[in-house]
Backbone as a chain_set.jsonl record, in Angstrom:
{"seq": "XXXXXXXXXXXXXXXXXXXXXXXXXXXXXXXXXXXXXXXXXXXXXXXXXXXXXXXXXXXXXXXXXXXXXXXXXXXXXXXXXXXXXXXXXXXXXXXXXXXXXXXXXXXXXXXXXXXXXXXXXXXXXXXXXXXXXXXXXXXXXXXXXXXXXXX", "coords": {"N": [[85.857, 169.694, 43.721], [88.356, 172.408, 43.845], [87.202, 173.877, 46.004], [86.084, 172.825, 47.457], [88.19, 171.202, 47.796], [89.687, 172.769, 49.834], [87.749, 173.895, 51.724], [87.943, 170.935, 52.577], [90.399, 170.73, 53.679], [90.701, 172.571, 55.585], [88.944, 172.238, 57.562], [89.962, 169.353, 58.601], [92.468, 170.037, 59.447], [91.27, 172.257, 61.52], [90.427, 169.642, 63.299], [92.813, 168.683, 63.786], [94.317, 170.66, 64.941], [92.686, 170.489, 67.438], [92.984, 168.601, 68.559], [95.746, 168.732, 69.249], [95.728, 170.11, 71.38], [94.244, 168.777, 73.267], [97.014, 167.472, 74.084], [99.777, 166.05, 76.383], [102.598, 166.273, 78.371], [103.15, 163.901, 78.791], [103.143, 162.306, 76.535], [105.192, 162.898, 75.461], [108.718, 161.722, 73.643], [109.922, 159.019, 74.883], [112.712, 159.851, 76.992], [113.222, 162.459, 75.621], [112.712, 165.131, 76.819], [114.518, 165.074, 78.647], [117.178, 164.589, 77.452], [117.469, 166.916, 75.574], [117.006, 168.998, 78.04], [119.661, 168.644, 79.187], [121.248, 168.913, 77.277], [121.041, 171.598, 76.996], [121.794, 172.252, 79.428], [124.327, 171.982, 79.194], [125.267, 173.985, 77.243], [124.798, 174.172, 74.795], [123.494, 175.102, 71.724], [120.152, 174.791, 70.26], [117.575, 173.875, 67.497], [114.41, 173.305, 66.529], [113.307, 171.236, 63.833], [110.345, 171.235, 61.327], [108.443, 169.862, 59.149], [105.765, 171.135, 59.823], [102.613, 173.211, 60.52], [102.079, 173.635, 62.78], [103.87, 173.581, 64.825], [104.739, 175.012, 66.624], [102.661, 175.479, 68.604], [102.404, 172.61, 68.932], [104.674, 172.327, 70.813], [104.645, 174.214, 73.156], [102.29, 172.734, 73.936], [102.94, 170.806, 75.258], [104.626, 171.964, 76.6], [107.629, 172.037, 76.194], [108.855, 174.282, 74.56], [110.711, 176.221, 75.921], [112.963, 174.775, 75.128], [114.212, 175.301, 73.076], [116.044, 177.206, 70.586], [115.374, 177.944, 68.509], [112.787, 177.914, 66.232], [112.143, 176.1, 63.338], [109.308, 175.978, 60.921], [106.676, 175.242, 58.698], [105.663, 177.222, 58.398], [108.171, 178.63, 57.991], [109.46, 177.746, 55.615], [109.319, 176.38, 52.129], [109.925, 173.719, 50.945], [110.212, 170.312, 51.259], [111.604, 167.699, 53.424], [113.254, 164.851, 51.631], [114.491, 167.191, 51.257], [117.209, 169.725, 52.151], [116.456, 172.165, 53.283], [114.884, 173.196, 55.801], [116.89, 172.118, 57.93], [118.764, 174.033, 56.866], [118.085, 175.99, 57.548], [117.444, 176.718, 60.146], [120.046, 176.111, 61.588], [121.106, 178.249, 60.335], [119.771, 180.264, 61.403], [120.517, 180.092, 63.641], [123.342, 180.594, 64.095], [125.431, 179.127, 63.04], [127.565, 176.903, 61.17], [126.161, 174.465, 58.635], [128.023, 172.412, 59.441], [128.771, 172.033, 61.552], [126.337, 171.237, 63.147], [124.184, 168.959, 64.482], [121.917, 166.839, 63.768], [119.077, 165.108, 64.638], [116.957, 162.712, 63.751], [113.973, 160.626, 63.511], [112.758, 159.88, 60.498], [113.157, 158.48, 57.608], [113.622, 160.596, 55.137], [114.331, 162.391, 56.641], [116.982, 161.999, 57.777], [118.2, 161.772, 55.4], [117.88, 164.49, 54.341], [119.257, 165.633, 56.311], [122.059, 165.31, 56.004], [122.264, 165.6, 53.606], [122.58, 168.678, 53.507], [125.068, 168.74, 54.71], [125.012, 167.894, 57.177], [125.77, 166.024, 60.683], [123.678, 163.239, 61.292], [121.878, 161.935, 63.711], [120.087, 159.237, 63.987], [116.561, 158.37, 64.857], [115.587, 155.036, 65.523], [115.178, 152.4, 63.928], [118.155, 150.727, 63.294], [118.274, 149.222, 60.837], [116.911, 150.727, 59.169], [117.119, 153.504, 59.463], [119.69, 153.443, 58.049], [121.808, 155.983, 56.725], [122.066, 157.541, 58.719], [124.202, 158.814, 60.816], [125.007, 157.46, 63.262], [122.802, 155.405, 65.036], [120.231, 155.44, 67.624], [117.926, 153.782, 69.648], [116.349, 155.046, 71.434], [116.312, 158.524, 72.473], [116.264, 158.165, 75.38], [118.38, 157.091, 75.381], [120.463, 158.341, 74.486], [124.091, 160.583, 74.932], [125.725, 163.294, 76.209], [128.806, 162.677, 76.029], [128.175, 160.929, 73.893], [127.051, 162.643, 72.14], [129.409, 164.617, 71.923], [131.339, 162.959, 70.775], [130.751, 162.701, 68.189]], "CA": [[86.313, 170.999, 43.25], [89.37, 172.933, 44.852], [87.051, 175.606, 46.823], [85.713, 171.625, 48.459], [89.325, 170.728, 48.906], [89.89, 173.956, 50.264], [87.32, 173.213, 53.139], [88.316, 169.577, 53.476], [92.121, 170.808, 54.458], [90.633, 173.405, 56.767], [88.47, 170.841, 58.419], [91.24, 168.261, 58.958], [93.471, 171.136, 60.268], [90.862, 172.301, 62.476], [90.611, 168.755, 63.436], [94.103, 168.575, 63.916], [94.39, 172.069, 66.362], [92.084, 170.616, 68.451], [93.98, 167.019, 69.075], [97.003, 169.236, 69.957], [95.086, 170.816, 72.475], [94.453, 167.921, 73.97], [98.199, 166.541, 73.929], [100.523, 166.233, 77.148], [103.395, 166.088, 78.511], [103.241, 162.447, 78.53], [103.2, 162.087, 74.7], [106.622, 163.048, 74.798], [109.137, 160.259, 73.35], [110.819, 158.687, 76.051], [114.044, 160.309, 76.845], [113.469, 163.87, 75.176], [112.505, 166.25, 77.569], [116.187, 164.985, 79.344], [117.841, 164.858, 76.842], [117.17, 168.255, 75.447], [117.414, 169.749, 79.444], [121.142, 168.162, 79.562], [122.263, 169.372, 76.036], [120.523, 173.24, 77.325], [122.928, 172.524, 80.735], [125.629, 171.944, 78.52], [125.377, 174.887, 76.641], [124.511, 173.781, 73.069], [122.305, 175.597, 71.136], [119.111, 173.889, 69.704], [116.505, 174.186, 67.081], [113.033, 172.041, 66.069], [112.962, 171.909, 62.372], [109.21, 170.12, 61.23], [107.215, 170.652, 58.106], [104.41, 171.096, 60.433], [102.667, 174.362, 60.773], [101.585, 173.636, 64.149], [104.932, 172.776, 65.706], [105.361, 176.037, 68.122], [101.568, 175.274, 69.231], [102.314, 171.528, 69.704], [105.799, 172.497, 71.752], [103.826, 174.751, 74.267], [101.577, 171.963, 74.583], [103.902, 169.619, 75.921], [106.25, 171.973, 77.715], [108.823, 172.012, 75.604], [109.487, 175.19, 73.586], [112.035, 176.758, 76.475], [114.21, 173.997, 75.362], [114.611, 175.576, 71.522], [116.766, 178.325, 70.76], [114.935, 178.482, 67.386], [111.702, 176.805, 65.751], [111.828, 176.064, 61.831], [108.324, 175.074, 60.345], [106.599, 175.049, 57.687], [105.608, 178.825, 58.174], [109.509, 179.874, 57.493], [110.242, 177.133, 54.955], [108.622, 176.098, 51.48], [110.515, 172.505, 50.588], [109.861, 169.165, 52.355], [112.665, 166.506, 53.386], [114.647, 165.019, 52.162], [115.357, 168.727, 50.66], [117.515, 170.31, 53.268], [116.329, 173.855, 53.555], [114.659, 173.116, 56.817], [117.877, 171.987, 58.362], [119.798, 174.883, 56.633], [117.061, 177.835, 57.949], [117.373, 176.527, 61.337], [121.434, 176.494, 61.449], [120.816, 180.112, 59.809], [118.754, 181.109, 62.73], [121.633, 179.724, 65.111], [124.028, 181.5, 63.416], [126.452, 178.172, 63.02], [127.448, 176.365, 60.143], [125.685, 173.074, 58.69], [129.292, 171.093, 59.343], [128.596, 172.021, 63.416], [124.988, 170.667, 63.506], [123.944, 167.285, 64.306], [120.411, 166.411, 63.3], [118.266, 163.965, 65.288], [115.59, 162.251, 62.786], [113.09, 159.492, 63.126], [112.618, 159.32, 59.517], [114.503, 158.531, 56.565], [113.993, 161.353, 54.714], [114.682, 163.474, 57.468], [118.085, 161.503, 57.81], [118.253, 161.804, 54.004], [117.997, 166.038, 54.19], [119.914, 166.227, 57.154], [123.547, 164.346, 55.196], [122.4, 166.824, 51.867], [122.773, 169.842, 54.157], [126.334, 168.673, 55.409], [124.928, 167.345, 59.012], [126.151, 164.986, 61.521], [122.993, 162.963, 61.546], [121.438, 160.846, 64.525], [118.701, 158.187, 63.35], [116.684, 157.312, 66.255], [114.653, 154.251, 65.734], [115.485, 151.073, 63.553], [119.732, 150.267, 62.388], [118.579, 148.48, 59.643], [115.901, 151.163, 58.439], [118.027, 154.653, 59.392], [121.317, 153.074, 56.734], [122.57, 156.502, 55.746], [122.639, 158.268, 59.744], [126.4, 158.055, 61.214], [125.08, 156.521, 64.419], [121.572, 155.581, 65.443], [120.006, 154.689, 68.976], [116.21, 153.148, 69.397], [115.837, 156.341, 71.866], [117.477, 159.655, 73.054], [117.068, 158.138, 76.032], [120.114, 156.062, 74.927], [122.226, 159.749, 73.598], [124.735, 161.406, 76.493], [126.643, 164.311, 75.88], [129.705, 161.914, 75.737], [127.99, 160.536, 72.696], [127.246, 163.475, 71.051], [130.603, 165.284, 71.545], [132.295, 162.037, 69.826], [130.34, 162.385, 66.678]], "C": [[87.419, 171.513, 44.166], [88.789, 173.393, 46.113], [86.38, 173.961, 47.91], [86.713, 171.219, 49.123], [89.776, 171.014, 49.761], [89.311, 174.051, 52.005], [87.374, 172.075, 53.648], [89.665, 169.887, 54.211], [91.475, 171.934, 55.513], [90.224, 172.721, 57.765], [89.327, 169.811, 59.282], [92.247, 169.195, 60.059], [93.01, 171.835, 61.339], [90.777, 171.375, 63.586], [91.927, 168.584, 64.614], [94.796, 169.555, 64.96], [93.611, 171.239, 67.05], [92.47, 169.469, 69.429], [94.852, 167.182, 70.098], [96.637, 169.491, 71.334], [95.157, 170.163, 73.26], [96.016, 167.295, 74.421], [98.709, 166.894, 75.453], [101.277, 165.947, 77.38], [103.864, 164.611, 78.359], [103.586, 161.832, 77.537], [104.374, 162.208, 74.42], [107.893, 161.65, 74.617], [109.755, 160.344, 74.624], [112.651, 159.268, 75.833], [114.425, 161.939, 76.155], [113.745, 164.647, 75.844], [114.547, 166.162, 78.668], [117.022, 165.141, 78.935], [118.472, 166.674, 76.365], [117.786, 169.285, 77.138], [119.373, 169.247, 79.662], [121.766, 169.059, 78.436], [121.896, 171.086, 76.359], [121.795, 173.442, 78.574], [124.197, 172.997, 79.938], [126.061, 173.082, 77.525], [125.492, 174.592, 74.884], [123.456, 174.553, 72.543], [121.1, 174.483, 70.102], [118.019, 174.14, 69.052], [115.622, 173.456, 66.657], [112.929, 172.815, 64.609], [111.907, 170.982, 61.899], [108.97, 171.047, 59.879], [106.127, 171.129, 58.579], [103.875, 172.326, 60.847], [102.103, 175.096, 62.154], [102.837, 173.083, 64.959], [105.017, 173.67, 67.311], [103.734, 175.543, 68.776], [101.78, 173.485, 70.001], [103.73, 171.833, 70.978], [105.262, 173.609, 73.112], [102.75, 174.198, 74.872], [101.872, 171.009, 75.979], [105.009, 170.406, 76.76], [107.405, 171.876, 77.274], [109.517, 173.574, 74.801], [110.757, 175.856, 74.324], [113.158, 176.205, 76.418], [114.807, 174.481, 74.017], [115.177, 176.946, 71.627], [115.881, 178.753, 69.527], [113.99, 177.577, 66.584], [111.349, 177.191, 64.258], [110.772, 175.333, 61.56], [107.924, 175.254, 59.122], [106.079, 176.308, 57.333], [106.687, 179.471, 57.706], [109.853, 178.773, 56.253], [108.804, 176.542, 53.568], [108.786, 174.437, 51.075], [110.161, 171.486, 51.718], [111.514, 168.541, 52.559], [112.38, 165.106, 52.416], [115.859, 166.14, 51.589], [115.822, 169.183, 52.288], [117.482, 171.409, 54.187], [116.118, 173.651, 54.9], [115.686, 173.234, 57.87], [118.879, 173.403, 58.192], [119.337, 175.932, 57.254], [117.645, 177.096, 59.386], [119.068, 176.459, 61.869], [121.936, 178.092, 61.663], [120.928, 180.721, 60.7], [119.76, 181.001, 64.117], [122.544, 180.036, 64.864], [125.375, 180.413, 63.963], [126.572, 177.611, 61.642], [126.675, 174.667, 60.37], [127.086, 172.147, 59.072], [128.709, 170.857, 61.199], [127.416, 171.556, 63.535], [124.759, 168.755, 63.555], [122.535, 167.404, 64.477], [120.088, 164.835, 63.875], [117.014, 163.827, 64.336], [115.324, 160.949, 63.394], [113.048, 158.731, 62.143], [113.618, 159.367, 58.412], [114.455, 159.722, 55.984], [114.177, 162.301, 55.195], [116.174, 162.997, 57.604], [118.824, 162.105, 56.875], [118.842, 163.754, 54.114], [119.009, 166.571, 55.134], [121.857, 165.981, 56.661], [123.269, 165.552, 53.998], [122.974, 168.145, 52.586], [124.398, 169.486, 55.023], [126.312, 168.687, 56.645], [125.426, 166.454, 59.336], [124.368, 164.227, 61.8], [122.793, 161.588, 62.364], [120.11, 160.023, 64.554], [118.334, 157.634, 64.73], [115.168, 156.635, 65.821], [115.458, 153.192, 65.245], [116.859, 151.086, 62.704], [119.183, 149.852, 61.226], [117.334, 149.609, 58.757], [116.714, 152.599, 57.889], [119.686, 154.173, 58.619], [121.919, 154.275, 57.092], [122.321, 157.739, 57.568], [124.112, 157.586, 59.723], [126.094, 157.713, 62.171], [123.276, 156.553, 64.745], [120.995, 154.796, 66.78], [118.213, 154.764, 68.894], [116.269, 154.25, 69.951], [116.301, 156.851, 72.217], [117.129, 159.194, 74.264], [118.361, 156.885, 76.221], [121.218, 157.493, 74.477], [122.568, 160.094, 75.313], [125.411, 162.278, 75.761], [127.711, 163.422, 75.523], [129.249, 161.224, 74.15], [127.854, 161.398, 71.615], [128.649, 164.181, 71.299], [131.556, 164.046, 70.709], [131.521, 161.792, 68.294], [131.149, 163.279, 65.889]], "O": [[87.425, 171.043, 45.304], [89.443, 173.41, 47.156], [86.271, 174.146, 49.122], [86.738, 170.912, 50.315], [90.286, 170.256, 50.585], [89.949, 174.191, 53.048], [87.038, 171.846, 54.81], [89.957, 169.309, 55.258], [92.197, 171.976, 56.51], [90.903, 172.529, 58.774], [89.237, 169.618, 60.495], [92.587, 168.928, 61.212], [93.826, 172.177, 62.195], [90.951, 171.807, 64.725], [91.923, 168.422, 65.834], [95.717, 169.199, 65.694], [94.414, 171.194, 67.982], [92.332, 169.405, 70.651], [95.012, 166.577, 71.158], [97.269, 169.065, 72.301], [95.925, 170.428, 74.185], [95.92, 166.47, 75.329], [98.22, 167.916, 75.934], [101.458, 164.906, 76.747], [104.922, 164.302, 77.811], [104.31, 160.838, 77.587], [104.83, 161.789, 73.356], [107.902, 160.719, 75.423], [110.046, 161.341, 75.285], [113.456, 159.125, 74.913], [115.533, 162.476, 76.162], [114.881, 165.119, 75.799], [115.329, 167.013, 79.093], [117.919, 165.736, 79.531], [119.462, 167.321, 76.707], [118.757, 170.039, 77.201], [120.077, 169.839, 80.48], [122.688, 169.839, 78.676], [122.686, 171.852, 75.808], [122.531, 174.424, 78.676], [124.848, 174.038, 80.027], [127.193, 173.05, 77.041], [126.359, 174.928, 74.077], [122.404, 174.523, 73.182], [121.457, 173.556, 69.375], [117.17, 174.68, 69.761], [116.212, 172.494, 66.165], [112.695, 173.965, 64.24], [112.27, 169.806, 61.943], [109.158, 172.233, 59.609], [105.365, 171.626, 57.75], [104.61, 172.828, 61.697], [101.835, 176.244, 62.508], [102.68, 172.127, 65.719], [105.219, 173.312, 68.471], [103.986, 175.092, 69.893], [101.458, 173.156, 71.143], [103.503, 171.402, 72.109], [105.919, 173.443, 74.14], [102.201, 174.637, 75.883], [101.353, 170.701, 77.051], [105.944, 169.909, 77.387], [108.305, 171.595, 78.066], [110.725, 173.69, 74.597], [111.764, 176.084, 73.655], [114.161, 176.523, 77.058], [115.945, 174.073, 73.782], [114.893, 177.728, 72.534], [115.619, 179.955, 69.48], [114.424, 176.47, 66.267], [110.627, 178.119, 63.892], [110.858, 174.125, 61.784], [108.817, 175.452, 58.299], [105.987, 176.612, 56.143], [106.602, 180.556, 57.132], [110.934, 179.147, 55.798], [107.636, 176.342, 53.901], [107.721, 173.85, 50.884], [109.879, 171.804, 52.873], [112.456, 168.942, 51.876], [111.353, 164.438, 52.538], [117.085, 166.163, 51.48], [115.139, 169.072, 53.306], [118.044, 171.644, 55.256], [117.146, 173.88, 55.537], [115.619, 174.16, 58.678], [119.599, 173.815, 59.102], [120.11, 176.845, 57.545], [118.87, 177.129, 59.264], [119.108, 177.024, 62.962], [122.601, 178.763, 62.452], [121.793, 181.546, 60.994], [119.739, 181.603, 65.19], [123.192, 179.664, 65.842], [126.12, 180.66, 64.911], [125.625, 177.852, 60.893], [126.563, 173.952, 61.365], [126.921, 170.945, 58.861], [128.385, 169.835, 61.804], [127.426, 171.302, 64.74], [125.096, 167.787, 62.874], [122.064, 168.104, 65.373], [120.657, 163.773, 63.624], [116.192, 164.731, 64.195], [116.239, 160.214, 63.767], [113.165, 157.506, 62.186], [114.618, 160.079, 58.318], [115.51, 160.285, 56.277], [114.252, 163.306, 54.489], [116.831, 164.033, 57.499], [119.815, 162.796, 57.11], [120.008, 164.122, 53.968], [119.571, 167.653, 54.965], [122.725, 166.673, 57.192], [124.175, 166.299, 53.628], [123.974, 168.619, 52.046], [124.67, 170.176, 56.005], [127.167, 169.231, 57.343], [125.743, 165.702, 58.414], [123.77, 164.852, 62.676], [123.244, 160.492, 62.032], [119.165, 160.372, 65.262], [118.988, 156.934, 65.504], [114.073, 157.194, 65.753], [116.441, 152.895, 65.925], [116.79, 151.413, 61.52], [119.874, 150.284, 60.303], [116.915, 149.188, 57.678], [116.954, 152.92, 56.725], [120.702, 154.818, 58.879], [122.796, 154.034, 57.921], [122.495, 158.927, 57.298], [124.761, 156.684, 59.195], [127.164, 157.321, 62.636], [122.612, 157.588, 64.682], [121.296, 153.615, 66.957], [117.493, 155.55, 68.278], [116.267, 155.073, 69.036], [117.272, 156.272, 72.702], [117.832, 159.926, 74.961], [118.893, 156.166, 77.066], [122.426, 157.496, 74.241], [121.912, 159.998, 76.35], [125.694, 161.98, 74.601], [127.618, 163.263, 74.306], [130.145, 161.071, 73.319], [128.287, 161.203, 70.479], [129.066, 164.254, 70.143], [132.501, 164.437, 70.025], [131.734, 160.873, 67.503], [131.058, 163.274, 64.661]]}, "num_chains": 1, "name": "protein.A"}
């Protein structure tokens, strides 16, 4: 019945808060937390755009949220990727256009939403999986400022 599904997604999501909880700094991909602290030196502005409605809870887990100028989830946004709203609210919020943004994705259809929204997108995992980024490196810690100002 719904009012069952209703408590299986609360369950899972309780579940799912309590994982976070656990999470640490450690968990973070290799090369973020530097990345991110270099592009903050450099004076770039930066926002985390997730479907996830636990993103600001997982980014205070890990130590990370002082690196965001602005956090799009799935609390300010109704559409998934590879729709681009996400990308476009979080732009919004940085009060730049989508041509000036470059989008770092994992996944394809985060790649996918970030090219619909008129981004510079950076695919970081597999060349032959990320096709439709304009440059992709196995990990940010492979990006330098020198790499992103030549995109």
């Amino acid at each position: 019945s719904d009012e069952e599904m209703e408590e299986l997604a609360t369950l899972k999501n309780t579940w799912y808060v309590d994982m976070i909880t656990k999470m640490t700094p450690d968990e973070i991909l290799p090369g973020a937390r530097e990345f991110l602290e270099l592009v903050r030196a450099n004076n770039y502005l930066t926002a985390l755009g997730s479907a996830s409605k636990n993103s600001g809870t997982i980014l205070n887990q890990i130590g990370l949220m002082h690196l965001f100028d602005a956090l799009v989830d799935g609390n300010k946004v109704t559409k998934s990727k590879p729709d681009p709203e996400v990308f476009l609210v979080g732009a919004k919020e940085l009060n730049v256009s989508p041509e000036e943004c470059v989008v770092f994705e994992d996944a394809i259809a985060g790649v996918q939403a970030a090219k619909a929204g008129k981004m510079t997108a950076v695919g970081i995992g597999k060349a032959d999986v990320l096709t439709e980024a304009d440059i992709v490196v196995a990990g940010l810690n492979e990006m330098t400022i020198e790499k992103l100002e030549n995109l």
